[in-house]
PDB file of N, CA, C and O in Angstrom:
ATOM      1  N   UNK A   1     -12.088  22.364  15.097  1.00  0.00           N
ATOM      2  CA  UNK A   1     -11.185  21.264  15.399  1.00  0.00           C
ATOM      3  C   UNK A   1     -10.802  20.551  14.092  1.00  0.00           C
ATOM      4  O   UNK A   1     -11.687  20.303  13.274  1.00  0.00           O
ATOM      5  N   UNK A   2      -9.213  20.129  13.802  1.00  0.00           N
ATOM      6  CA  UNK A   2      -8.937  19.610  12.777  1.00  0.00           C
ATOM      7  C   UNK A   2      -9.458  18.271  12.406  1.00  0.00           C
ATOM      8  O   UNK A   2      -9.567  17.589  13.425  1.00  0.00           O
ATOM      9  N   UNK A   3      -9.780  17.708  11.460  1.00  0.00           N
ATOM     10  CA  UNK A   3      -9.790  16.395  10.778  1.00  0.00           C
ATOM     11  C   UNK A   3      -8.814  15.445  11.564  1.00  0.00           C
ATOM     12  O   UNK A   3      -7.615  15.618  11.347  1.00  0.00           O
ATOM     13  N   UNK A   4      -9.144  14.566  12.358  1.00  0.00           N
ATOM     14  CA  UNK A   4      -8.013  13.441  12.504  1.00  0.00           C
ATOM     15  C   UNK A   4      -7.601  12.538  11.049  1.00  0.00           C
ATOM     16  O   UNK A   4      -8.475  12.099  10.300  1.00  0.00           O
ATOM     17  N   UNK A   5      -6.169  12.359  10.813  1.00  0.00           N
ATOM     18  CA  UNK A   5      -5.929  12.033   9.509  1.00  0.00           C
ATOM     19  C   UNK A   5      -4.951  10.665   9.891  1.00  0.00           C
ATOM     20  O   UNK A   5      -4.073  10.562  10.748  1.00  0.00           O
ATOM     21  N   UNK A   6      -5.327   9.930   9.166  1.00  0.00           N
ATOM     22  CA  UNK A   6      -4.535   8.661   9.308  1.00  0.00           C
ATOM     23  C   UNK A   6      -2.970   9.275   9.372  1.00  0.00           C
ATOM     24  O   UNK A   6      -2.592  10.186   8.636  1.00  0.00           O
ATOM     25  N   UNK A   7      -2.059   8.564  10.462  1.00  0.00           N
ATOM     26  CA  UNK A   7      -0.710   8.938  10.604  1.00  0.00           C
ATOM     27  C   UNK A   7      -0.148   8.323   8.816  1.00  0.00           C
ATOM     28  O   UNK A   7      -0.583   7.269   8.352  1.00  0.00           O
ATOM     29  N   UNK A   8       0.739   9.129   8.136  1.00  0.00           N
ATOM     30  CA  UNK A   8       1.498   8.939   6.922  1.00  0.00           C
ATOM     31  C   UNK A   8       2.440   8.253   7.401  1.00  0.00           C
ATOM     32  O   UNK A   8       2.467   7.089   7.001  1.00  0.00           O
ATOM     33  N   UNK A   9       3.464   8.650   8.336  1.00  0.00           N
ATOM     34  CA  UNK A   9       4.621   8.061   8.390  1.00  0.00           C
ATOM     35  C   UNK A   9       4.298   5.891   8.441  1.00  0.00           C
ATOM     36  O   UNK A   9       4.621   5.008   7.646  1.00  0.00           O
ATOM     37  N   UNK A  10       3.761   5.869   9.399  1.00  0.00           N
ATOM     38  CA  UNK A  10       3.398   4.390   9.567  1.00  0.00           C
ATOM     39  C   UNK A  10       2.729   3.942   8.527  1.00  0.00           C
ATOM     40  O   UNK A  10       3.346   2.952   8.135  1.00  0.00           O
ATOM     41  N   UNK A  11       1.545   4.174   7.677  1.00  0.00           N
ATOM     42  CA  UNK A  11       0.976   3.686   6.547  1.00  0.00           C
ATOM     43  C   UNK A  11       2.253   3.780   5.180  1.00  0.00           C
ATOM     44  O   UNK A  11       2.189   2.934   4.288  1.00  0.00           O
ATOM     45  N   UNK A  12       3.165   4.676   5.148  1.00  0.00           N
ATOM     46  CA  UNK A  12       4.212   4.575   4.346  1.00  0.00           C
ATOM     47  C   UNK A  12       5.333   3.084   4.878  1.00  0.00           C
ATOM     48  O   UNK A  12       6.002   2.489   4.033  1.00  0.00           O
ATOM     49  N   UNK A  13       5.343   2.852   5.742  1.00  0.00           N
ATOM     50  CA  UNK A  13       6.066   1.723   6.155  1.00  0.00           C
ATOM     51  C   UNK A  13       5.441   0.600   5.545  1.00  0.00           C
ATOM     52  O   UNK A  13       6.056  -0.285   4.950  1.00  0.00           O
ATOM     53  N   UNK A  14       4.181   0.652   5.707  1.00  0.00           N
ATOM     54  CA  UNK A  14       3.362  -0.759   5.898  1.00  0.00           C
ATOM     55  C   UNK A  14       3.143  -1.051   4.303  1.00  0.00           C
ATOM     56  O   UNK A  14       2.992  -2.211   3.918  1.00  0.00           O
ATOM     57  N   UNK A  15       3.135  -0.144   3.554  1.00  0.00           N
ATOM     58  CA  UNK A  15       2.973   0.247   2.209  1.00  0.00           C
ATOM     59  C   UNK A  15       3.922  -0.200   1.405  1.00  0.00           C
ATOM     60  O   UNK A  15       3.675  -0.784   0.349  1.00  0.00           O
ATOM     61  N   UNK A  16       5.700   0.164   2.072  1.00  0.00           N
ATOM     62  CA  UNK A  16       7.078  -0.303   1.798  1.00  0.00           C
ATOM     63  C   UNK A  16       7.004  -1.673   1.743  1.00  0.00           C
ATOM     64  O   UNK A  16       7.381  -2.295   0.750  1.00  0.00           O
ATOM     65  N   UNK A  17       6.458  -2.308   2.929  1.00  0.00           N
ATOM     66  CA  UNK A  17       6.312  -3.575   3.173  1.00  0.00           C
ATOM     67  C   UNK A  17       6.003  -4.871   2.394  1.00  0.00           C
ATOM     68  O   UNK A  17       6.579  -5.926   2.129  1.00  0.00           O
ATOM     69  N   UNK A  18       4.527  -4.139   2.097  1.00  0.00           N
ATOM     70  CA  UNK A  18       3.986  -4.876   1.510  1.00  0.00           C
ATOM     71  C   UNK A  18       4.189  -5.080  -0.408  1.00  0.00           C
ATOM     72  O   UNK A  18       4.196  -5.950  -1.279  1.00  0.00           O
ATOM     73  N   UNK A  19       4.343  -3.477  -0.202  1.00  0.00           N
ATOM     74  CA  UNK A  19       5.399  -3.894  -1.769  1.00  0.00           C
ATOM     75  C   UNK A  19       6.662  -4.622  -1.805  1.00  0.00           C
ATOM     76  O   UNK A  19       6.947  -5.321  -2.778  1.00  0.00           O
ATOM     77  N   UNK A  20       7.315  -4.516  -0.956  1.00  0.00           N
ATOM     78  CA  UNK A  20       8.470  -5.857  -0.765  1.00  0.00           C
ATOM     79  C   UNK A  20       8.145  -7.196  -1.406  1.00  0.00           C
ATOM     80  O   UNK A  20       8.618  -7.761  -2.393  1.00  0.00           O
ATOM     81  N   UNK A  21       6.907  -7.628  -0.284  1.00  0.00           N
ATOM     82  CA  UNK A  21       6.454  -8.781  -0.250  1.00  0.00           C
ATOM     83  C   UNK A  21       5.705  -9.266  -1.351  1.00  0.00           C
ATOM     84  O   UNK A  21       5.351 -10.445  -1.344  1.00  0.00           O
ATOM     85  N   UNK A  22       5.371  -8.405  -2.443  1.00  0.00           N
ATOM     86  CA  UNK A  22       4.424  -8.464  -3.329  1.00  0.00           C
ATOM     87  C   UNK A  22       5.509  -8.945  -5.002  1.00  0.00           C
ATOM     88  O   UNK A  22       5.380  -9.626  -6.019  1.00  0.00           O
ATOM     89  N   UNK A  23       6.925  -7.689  -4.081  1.00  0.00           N
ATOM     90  CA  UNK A  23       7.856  -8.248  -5.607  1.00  0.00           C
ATOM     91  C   UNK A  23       8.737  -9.357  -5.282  1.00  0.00           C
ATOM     92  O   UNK A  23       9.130 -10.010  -6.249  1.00  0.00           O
ATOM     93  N   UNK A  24       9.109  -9.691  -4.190  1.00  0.00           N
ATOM     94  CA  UNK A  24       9.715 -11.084  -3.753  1.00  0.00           C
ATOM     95  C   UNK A  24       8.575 -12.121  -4.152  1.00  0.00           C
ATOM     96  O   UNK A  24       8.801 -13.332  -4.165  1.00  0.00           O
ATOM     97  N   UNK A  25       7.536 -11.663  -4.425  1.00  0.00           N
ATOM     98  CA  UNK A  25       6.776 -13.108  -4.172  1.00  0.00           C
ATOM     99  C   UNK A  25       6.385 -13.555  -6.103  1.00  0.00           C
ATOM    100  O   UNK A  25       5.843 -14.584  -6.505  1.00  0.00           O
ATOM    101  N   UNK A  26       6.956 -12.227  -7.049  1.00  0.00           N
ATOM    102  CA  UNK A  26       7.070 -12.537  -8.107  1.00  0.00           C
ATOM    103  C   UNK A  26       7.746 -12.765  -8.363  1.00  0.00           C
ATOM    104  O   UNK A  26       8.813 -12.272  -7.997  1.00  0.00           O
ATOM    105  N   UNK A  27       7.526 -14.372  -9.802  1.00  0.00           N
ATOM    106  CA  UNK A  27       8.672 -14.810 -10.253  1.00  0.00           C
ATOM    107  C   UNK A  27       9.146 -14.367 -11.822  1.00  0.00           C
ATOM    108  O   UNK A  27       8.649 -14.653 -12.911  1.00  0.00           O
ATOM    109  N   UNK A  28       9.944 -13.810 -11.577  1.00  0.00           N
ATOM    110  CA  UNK A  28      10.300 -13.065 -13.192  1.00  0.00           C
ATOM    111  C   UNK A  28      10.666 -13.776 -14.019  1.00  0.00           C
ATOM    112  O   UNK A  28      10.651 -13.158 -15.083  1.00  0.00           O
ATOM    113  N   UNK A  29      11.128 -15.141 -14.192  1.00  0.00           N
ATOM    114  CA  UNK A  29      11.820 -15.792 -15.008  1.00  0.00           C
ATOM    115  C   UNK A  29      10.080 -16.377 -15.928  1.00  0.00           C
ATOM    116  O   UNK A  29       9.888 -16.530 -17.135  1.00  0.00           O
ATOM    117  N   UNK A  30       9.361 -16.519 -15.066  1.00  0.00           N
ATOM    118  CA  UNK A  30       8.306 -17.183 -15.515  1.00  0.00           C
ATOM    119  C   UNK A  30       6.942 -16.183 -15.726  1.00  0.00           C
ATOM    120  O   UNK A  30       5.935 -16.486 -16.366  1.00  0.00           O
ATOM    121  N   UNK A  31       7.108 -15.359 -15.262  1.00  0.00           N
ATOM    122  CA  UNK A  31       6.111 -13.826 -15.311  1.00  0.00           C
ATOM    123  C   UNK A  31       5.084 -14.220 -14.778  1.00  0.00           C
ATOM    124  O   UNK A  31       4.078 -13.795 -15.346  1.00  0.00           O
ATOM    125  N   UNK A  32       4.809 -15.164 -13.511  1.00  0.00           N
ATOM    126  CA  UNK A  32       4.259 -15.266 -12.459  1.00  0.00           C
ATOM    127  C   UNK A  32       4.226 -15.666 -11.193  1.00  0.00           C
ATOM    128  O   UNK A  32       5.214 -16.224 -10.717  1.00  0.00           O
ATOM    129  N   UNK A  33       2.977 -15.428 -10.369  1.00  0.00           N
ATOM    130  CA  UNK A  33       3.260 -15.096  -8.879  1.00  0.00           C
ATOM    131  C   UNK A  33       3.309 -16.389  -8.558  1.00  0.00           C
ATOM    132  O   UNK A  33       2.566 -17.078  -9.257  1.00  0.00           O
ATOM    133  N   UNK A  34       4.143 -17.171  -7.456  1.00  0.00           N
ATOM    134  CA  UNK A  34       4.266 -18.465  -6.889  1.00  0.00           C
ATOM    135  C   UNK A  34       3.487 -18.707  -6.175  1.00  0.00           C
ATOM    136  O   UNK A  34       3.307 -19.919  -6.057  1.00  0.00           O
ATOM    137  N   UNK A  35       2.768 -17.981  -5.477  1.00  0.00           N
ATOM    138  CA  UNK A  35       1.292 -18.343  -4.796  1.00  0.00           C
ATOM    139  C   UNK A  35       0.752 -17.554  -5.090  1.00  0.00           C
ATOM    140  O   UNK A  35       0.947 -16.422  -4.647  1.00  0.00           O
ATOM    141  N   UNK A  36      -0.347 -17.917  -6.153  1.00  0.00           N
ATOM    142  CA  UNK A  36      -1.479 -16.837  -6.485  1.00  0.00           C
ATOM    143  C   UNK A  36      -2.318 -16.110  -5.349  1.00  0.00           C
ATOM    144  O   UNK A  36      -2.320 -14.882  -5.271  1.00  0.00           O
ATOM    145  N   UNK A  37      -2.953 -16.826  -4.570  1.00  0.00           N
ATOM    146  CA  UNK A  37      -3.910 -16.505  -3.862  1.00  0.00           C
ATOM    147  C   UNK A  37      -2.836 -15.453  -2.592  1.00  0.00           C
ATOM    148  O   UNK A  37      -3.296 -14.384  -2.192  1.00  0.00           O
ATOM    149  N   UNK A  38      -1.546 -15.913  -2.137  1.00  0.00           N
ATOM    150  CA  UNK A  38      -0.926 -14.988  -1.216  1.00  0.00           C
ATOM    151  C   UNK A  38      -0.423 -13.508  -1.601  1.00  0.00           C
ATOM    152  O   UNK A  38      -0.053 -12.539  -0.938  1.00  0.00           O
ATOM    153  N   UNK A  39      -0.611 -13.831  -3.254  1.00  0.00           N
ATOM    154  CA  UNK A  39       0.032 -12.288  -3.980  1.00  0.00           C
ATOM    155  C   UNK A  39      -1.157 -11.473  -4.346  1.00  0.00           C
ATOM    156  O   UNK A  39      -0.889 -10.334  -4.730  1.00  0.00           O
ATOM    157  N   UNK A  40      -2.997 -11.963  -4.295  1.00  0.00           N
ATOM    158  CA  UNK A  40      -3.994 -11.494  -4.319  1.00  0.00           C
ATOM    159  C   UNK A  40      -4.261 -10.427  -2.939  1.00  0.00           C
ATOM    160  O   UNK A  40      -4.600  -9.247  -2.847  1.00  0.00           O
ATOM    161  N   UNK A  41      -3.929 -11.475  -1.968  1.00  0.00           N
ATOM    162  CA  UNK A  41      -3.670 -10.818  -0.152  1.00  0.00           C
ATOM    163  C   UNK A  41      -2.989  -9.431  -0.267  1.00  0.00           C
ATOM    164  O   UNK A  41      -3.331  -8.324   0.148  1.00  0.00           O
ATOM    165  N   UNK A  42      -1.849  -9.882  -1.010  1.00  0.00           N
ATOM    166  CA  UNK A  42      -0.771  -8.896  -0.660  1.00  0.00           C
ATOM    167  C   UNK A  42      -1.485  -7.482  -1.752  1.00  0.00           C
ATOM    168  O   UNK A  42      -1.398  -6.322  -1.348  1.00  0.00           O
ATOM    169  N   UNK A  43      -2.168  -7.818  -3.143  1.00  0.00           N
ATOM    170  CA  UNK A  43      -2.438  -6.697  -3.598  1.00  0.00           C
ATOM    171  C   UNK A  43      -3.204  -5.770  -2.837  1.00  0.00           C
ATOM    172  O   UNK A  43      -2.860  -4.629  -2.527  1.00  0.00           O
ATOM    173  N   UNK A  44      -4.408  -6.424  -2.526  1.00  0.00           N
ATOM    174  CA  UNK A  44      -5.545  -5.724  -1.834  1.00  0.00           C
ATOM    175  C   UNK A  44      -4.625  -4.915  -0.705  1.00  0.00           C
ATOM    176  O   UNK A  44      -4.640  -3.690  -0.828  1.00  0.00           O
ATOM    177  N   UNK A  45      -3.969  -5.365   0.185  1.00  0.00           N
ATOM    178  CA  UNK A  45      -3.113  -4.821   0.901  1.00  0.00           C
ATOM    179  C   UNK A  45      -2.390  -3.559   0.891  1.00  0.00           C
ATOM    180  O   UNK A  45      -2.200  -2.650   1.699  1.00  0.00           O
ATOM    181  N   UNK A  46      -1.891  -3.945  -0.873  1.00  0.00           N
ATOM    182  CA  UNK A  46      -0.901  -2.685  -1.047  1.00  0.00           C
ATOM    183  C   UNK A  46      -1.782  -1.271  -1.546  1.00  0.00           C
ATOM    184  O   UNK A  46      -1.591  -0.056  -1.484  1.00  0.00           O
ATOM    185  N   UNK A  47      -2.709  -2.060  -2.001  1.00  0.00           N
ATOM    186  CA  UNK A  47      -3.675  -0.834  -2.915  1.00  0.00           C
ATOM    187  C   UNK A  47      -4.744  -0.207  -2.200  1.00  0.00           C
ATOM    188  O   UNK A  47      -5.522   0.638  -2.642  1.00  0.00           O
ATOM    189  N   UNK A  48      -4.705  -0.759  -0.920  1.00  0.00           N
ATOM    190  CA  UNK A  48      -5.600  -0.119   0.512  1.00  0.00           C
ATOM    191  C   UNK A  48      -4.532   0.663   1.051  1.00  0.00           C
ATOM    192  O   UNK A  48      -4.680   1.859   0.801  1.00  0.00           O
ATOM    193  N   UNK A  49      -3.545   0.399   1.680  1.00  0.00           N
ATOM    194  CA  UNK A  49      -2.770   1.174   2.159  1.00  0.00           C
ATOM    195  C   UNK A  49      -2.501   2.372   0.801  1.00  0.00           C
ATOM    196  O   UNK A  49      -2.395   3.526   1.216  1.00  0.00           O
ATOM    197  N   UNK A  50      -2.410   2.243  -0.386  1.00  0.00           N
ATOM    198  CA  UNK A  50      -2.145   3.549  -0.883  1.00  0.00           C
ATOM    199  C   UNK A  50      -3.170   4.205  -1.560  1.00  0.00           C
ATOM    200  O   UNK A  50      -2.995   5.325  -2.039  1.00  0.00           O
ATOM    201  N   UNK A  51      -4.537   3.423  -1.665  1.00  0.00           N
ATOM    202  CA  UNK A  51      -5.169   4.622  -1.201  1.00  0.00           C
ATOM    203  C   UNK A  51      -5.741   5.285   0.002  1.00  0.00           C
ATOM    204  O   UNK A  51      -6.650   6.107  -0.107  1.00  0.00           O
ATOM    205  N   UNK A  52      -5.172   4.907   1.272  1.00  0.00           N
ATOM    206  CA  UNK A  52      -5.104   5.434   2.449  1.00  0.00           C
ATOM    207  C   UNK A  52      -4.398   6.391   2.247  1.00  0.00           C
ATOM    208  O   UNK A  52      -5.096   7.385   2.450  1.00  0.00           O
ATOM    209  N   UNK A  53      -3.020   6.788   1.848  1.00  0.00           N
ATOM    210  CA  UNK A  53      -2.040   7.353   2.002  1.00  0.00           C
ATOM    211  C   UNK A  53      -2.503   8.614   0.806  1.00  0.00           C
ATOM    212  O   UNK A  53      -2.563   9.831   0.977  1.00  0.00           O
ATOM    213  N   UNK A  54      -2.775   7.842  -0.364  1.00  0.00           N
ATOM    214  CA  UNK A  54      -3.186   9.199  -1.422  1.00  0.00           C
ATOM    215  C   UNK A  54      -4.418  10.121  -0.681  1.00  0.00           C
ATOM    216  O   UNK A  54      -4.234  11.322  -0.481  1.00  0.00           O
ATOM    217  N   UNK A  55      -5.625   9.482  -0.314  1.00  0.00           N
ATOM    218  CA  UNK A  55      -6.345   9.990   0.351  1.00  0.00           C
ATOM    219  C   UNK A  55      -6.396  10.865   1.519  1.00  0.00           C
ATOM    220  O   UNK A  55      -7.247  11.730   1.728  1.00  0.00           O
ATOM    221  N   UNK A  56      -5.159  10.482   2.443  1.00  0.00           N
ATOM    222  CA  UNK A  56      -4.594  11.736   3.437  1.00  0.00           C
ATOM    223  C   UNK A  56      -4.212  13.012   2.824  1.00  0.00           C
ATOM    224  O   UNK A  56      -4.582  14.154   3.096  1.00  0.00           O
ATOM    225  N   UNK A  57      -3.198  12.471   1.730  1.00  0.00           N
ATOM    226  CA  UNK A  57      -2.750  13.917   1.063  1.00  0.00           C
ATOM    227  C   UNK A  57      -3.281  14.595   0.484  1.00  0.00           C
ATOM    228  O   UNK A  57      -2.778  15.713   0.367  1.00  0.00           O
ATOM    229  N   UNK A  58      -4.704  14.292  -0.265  1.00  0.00           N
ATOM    230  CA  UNK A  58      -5.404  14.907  -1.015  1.00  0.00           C
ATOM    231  C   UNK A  58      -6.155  15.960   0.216  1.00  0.00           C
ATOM    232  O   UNK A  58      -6.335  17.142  -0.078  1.00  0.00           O
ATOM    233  N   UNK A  59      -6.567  15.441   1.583  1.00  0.00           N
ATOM    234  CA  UNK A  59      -7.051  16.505   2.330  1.00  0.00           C
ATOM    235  C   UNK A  59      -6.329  17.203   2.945  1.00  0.00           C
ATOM    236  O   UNK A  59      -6.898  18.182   3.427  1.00  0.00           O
ATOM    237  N   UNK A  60      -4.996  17.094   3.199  1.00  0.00           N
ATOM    238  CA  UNK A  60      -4.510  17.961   3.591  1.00  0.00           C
ATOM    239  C   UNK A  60      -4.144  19.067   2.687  1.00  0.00           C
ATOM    240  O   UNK A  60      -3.732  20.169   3.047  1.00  0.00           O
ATOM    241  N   UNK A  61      -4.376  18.581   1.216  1.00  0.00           N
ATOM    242  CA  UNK A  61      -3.822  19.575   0.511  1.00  0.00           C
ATOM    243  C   UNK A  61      -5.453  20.542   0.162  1.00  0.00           C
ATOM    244  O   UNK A  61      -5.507  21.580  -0.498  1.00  0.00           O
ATOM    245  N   UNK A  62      -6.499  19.915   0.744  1.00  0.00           N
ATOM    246  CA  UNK A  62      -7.570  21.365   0.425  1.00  0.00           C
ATOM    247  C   UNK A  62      -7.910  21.515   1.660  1.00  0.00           C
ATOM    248  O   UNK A  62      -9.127  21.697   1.697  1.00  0.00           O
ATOM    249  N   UNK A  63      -7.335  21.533   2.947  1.00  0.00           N
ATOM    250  CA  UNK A  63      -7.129  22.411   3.922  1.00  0.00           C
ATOM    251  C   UNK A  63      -6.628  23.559   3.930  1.00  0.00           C
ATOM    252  O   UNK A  63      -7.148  24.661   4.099  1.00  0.00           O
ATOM    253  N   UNK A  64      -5.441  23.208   3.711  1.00  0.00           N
ATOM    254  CA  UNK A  64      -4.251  24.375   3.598  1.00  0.00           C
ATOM    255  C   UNK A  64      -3.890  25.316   2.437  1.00  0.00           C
ATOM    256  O   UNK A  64      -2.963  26.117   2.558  1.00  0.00           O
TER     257      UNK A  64
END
């Protein structure tokens, strides 16, 4: 029986997302984030979801 593998398509959304929210929430003129602590949220966020996402692909690729 195969490995159940986190769905890609949806963790790629949430991933899109949160990188959105991560570069809207930087301010470039000043080369920092306007709420520190909400752009800390948002890292952990983005860098869980991609290594969720790297981590799927890496097993599917020593399956197959």
């Amino acid at each position: 029986m195969k490995k159940l593998l986190a769905a890609s398509f949806p963790m790629q959304v949430i991933t899109l997302i949160i990188g959105i929210s991560l570069f809207r929430e930087f301010d470039f003129e000043t080369l920092r984030f306007r709420h520190l602590p909400l752009a800390l949220v948002y890292m952990f966020g983005f860098g869980l979801s991609l290594f969720l996402i790297l981590r799927g692909k890496k097993e599917e690729k020593t399956e197959g």
